[in-house]
C-alpha positions as CSV (number, residue, x, y, z in Angstrom):
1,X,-49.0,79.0,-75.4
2,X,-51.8,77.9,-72.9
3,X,-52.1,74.9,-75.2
4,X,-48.6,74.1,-74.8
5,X,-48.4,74.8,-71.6
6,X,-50.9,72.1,-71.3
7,X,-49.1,69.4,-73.5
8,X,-46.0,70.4,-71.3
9,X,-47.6,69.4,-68.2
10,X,-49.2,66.6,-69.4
11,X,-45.6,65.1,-70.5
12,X,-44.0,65.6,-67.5
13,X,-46.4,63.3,-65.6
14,X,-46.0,60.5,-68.2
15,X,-42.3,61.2,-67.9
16,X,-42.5,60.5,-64.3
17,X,-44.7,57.7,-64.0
18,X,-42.3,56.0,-66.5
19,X,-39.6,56.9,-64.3
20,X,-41.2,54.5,-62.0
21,X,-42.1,52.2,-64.5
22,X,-44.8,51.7,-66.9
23,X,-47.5,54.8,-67.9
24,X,-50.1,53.9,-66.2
25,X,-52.2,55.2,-69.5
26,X,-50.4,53.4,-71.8
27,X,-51.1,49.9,-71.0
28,X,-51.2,48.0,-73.7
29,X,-53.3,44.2,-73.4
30,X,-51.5,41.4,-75.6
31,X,-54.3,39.3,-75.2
32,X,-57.6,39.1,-73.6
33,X,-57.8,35.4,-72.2
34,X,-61.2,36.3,-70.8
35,X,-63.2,38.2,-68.9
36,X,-61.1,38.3,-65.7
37,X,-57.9,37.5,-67.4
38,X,-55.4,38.8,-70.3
39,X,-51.5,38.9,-71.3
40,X,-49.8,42.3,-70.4
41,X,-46.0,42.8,-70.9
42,X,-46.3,38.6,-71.8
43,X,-47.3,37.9,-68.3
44,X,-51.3,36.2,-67.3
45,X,-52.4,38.8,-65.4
46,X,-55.9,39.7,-63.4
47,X,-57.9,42.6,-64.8
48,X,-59.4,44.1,-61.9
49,X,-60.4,47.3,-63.6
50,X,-62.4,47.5,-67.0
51,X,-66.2,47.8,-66.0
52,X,-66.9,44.4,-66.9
53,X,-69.7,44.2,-64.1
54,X,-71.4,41.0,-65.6
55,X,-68.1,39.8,-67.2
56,X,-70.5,39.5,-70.4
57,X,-67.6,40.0,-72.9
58,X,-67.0,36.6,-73.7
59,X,-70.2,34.9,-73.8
60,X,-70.8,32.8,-76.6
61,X,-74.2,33.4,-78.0
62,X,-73.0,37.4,-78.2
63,X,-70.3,36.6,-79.7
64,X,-72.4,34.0,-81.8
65,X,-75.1,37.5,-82.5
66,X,-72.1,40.2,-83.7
67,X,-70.6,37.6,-85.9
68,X,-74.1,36.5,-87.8
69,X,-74.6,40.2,-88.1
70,X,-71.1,40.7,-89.3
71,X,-71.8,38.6,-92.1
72,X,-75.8,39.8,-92.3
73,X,-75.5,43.7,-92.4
74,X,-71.2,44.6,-93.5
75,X,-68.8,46.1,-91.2
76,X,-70.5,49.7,-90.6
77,X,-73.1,52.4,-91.1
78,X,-71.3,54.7,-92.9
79,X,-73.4,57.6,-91.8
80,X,-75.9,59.1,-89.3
81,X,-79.3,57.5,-88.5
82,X,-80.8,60.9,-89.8
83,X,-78.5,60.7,-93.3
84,X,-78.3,56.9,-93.8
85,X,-81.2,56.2,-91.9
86,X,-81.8,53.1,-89.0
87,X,-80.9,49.7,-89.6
88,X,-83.4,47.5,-88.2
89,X,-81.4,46.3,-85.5
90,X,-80.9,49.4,-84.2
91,X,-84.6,50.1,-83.6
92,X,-84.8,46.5,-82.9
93,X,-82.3,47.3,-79.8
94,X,-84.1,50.4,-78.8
95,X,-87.1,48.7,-78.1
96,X,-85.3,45.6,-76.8
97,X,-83.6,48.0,-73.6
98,X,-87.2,50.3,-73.4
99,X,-88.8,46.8,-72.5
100,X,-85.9,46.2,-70.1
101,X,-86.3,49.8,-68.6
102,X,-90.0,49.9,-68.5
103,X,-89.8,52.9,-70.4
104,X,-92.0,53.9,-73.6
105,X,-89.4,55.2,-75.4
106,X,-85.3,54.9,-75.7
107,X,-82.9,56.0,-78.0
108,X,-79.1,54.7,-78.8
109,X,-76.0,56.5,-79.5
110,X,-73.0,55.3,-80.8
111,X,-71.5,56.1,-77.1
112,X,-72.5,56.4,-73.8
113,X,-70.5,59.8,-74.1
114,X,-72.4,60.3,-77.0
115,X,-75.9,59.8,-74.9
116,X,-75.1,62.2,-71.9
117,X,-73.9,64.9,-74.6
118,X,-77.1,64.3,-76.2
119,X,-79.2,63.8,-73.8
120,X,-78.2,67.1,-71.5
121,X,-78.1,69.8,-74.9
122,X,-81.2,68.2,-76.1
123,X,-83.2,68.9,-73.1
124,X,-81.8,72.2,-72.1
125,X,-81.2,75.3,-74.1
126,X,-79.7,78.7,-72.8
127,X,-83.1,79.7,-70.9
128,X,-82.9,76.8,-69.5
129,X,-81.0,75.7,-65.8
130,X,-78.9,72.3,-64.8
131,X,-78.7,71.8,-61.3
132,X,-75.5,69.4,-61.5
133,X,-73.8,67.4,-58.7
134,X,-70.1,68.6,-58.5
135,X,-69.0,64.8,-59.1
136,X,-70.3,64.7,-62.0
137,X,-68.6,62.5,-64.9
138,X,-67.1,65.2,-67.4
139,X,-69.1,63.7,-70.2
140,X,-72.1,65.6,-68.2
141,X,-70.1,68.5,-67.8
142,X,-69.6,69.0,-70.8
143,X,-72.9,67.8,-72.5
144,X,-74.3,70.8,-69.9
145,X,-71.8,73.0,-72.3
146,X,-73.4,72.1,-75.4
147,X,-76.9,72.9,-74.2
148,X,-76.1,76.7,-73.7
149,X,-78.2,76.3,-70.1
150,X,-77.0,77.9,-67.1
151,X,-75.2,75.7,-64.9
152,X,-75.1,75.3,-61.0
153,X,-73.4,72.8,-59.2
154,X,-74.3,71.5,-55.9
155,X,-72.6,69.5,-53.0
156,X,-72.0,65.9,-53.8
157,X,-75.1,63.7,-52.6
158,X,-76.5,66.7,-50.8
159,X,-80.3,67.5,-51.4
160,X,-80.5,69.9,-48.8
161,X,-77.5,72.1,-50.6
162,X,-80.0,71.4,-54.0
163,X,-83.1,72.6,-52.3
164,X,-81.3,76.2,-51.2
165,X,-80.0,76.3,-54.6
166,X,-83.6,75.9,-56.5
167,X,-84.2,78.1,-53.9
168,X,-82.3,81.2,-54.7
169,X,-83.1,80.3,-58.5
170,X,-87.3,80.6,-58.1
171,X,-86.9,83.8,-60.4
172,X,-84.5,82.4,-63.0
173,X,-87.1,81.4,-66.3
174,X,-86.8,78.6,-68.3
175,X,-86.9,74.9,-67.7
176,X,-84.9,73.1,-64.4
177,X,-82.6,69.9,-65.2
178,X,-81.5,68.2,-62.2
179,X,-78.8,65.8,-62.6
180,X,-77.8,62.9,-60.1
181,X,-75.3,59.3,-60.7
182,X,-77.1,56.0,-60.3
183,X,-73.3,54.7,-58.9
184,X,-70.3,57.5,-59.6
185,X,-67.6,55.8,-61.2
186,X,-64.9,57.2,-59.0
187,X,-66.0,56.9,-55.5
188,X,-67.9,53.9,-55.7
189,X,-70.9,55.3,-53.7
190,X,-74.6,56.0,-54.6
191,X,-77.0,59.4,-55.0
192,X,-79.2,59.4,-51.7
193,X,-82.3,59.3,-54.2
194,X,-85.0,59.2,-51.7
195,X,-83.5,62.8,-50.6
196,X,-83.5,64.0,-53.8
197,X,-87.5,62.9,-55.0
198,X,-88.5,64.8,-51.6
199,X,-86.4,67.9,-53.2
200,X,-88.3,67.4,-56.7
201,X,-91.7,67.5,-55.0
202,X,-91.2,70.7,-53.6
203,X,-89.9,72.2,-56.5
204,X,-91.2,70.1,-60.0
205,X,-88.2,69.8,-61.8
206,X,-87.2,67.4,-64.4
207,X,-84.3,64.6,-63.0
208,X,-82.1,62.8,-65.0
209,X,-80.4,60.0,-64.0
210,X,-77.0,58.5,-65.0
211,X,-77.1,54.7,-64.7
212,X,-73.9,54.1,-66.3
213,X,-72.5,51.9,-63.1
214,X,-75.5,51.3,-62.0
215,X,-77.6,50.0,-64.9
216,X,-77.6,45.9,-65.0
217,X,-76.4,46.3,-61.1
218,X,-78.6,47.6,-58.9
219,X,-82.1,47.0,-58.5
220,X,-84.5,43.7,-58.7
221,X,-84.4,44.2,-62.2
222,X,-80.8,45.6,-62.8
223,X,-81.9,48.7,-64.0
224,X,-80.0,50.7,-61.5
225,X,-80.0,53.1,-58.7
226,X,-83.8,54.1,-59.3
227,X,-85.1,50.5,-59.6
228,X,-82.8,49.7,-56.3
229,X,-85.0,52.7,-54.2
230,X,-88.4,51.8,-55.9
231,X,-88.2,55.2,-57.5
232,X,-88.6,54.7,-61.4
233,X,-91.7,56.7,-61.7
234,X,-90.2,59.9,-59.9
235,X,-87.1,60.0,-62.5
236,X,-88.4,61.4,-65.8
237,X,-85.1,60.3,-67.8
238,X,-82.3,58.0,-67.8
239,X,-79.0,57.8,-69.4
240,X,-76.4,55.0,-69.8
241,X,-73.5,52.8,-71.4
242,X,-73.1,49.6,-73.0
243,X,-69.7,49.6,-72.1
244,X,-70.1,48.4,-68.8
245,X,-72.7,45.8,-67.8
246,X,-73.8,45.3,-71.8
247,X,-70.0,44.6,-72.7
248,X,-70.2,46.6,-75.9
249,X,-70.0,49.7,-77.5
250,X,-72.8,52.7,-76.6
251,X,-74.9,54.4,-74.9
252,X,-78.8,55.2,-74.4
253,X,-81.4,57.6,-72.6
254,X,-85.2,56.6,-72.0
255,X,-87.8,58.2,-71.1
256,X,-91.8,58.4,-71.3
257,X,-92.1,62.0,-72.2
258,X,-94.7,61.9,-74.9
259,X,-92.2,64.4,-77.0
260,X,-89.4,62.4,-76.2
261,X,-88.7,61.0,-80.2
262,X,-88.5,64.4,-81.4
263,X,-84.9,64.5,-79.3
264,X,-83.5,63.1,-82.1
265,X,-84.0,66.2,-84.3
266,X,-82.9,68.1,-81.2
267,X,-79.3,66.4,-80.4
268,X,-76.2,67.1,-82.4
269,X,-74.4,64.3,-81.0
270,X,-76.7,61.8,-82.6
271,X,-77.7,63.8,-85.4
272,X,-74.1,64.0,-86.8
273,X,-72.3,61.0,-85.9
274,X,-72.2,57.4,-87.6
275,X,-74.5,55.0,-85.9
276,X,-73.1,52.2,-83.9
277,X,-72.1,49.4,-86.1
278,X,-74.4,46.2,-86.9
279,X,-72.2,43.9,-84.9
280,X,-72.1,45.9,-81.7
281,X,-75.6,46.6,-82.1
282,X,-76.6,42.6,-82.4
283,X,-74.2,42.1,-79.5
284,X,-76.0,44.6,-77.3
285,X,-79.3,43.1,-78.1
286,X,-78.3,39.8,-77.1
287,X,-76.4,40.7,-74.1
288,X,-79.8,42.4,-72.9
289,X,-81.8,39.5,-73.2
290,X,-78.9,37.5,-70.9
291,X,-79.2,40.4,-68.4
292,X,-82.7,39.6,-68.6
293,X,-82.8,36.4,-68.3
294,X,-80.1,35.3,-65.6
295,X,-80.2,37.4,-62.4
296,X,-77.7,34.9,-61.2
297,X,-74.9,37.8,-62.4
298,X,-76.2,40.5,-60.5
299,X,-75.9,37.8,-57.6
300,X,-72.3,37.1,-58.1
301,X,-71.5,40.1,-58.9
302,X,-72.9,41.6,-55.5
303,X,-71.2,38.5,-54.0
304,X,-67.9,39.4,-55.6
305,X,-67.8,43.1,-54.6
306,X,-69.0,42.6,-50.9
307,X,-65.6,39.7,-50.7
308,X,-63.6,42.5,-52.0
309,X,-65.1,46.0,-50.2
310,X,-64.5,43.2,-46.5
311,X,-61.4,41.7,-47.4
312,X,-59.5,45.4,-48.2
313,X,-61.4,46.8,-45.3
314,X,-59.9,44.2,-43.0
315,X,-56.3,45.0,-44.3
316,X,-57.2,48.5,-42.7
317,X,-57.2,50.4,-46.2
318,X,-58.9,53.9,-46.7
319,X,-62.1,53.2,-49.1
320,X,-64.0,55.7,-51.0
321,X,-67.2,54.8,-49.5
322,X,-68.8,53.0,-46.5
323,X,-71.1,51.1,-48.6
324,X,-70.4,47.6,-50.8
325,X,-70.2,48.4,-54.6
326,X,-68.7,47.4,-57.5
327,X,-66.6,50.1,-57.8
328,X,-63.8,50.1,-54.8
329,X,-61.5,52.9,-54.7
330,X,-58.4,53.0,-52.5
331,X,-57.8,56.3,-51.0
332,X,-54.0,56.8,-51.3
333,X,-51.4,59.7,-50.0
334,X,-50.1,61.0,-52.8
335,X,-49.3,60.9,-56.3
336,X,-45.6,59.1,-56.4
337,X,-46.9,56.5,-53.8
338,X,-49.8,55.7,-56.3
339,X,-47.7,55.8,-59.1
340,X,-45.3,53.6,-57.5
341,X,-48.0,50.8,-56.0
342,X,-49.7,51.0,-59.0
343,X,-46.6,49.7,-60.6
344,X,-46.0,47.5,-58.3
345,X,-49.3,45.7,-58.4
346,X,-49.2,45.1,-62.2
347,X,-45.8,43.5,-61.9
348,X,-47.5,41.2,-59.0
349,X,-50.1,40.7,-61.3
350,X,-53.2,42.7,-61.1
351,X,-54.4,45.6,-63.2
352,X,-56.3,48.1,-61.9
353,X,-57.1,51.8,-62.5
354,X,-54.8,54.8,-61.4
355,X,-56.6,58.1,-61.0
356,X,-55.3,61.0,-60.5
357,X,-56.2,64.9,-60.3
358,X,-57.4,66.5,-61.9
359,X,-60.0,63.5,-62.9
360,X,-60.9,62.7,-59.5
361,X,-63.2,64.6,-56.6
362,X,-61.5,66.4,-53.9
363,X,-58.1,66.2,-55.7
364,X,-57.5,62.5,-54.2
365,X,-55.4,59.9,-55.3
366,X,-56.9,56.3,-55.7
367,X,-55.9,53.0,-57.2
368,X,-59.8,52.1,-58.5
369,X,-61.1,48.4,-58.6
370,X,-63.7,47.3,-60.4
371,X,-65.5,43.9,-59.8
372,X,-67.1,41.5,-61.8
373,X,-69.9,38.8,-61.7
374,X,-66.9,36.8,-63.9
375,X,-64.6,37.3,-60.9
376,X,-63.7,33.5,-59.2
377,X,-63.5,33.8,-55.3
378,X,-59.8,32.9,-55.7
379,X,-59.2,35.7,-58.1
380,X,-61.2,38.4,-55.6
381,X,-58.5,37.1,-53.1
382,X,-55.6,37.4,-54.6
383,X,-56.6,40.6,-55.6
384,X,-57.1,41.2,-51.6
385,X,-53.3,39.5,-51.0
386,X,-51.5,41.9,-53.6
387,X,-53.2,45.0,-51.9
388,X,-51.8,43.5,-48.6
389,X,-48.3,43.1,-49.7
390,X,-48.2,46.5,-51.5
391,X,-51.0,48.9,-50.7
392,X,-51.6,48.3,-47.0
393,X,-47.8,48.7,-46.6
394,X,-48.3,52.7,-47.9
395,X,-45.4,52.0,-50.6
396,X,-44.9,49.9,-53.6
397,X,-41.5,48.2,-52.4
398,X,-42.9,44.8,-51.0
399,X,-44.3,42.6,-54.3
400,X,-45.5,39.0,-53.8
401,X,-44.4,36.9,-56.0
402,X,-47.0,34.6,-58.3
């Protein structure tokens, strides 16, 4: 009945966002055009919200890399690294991101799900403790499930609510995970990191970070939040995706833990699920070696998202953070309105992302943009004209045309 229940609920809010006219989870992309661009419901429209950070997707010599190995190594794995064993682009690609980390060891996963699930229940077990921020993407969550630790959650961004915590947990025996978010993927803002290493020094804990929005963004390097505060050697692991800045399909964790290898014997995750297919591997590997080589994307991609964080701000909207990110939320009143402006922006022409609780911190309502280093400064303002006509007028009535 509870599962039903569920369902019920679940169909009712489908049922009502097609009331007011498309699902907002059931978009379906004709055709990608590019980067910035594809054909929804047979109309050119801007994608302002798929994690494309360095609009990657389309470059040639990936695409050029996934096809060779296409034809090279066959469609597929067919099994688990520890069955089948490694290809030798996968190890090829694990040292290729441990060079671009400055890490002496990295392993991949088939998903950057995969990699947090893996990473959190192979480093904690049930005597152990995760000290978890309460935004924390569910893939954490529930990665902290697997491990059998004992879990407490924290204030978002607040070390001083960490430090009582550790605090009142001095007797507790075992190991201490802490967990923190290079960017979080709602919000759009950044862990205060500096707080948290002064935190760690005081207690000795192990700290994990999540660069998933961060990695290939922040930092001189683009190796995320950490690189960004000068604070690489003070974080003992990191996590992340290839489905955001890479443009592919998977994850990774690194670390320089001389036991960090052995994980692999240590994670389900990775242990029992096929290994990431030749052609996304090869594309990963090249996509790398462009983030590596041309800075200039990080560039326009800061360029891009400080146009779009001023030009909303100027049309007096409610943003999720005060500081310029990639991510740029839009704090809306409730969950009709969002619906509604949601729907009226992809009739306008503009996709972005609808969330809604219980997915989002704080039970808010936001229409989510994300920016990318693809983005042309015409296409960052008409995303900030459509926002104008329907978002900055708090209903989804008023389209502009074009």
């Amino acid at each position: 009945m509870d599962l039903l229940a569920k369902l019920e609920g679940i169909a009712e809010r489908h049922a009502r966002m097609k009331s007011l006219g498309v699902d907002a989870v059931g978009v379906v992309n004709d055709k990608i055009l590019s980067p910035t661009r594809a054909l929804i419901g047979g109309r050119e429209t801007i994608l302002a919200g798929t994690n494309n950070y360095m609009g990657i997707t389309f470059d040639a010599d990936c695409i050029a890399a996934g096809q060779k190995a296409l034809a090279e190594f066959g469609t597929g794995t067919t099994g688990s690294r520890i069955a089948n064993g490694s290809f030798a682009l996968h190890r090829e690609l694990e040292l290729e991101f441990a060079r671009f980390l400055d890490r002496k060891h990295c392993i991949i996963f088939t998903t950057g799900y995969q990699a947090n699930l893996g990473m959190m229940s192979g480093l904690a077990g049930p005597r152990d403790t995760i000290y978890l921020d309460a935004d924390s993407h569910s893939s954490i969550y529930d990665g902290c499930t697997l491990s059998g630790a004992k879990l407490v959650r924290f204030r978002h961004n607040d070390a001083v609510d960490l430090d009582k915590r550790l605090s009142r947990g001095e007797e507790d025996g075992g190991g201490k995970l802490v967990v923190l978010e290079g960017i979080y993927s709602m919000m759009g803002d950044r862990a205060p990191l500096a707080d948290f290493v002064e935190v760690k020094k005081k207690h000795g804990f192990q700290l994990l970070v999540d660069e998933a929005h961060s990695f290939g963004v922040l930092g001189p390097h683009g190796r995320g939040l950490a690189d960004e505060a000068g604070l690489e050697k003070d974080v003992d692991f990191v996590v992340g995706t290839f489905s955001k800045s890479v443009g592919a399909i998977g994850g990774f964790g690194a670390g320089d833990h001389p036991y960090f290898e052995y994980l692999r014997y240590a994670m389900r995750p990775y242990m029992f699920t096929a290994s990431s297919s030749p052609a996304s591997i090869a594309t990963s590997i090249a996509a790398i070696r462009k983030l590596a080589a041309e800075p200039q994307r990080r560039k326009k991609l800061a360029e891009n998202s400080a146009r779009l964080f001023s030009g909303f701000r100027a049309l007096g909207l409610e943003l999720g953070c005060d500081e310029v990110s990639p991510v740029v939320a839009v704090r809306c009143p409730d969950e009709p309105s969002t619906i509604a402006m949601w729907n009226a922006l992809l009739k306008a022409g503009v996709y972005v992302n609808i969330a809604l609780p219980p997915g989002t911190p704080n039970k808010l309502c936001l229409l989510r943009c994300s920016v990318s280093a693809a983005h042309s400064e015409a296409e960052i303002d008409r995303i900030i004209e459509l926002f104008g006509a329907v978002v900055a007028q708090g209903h989804g009535k008023k389209v502009v045309n074009g």
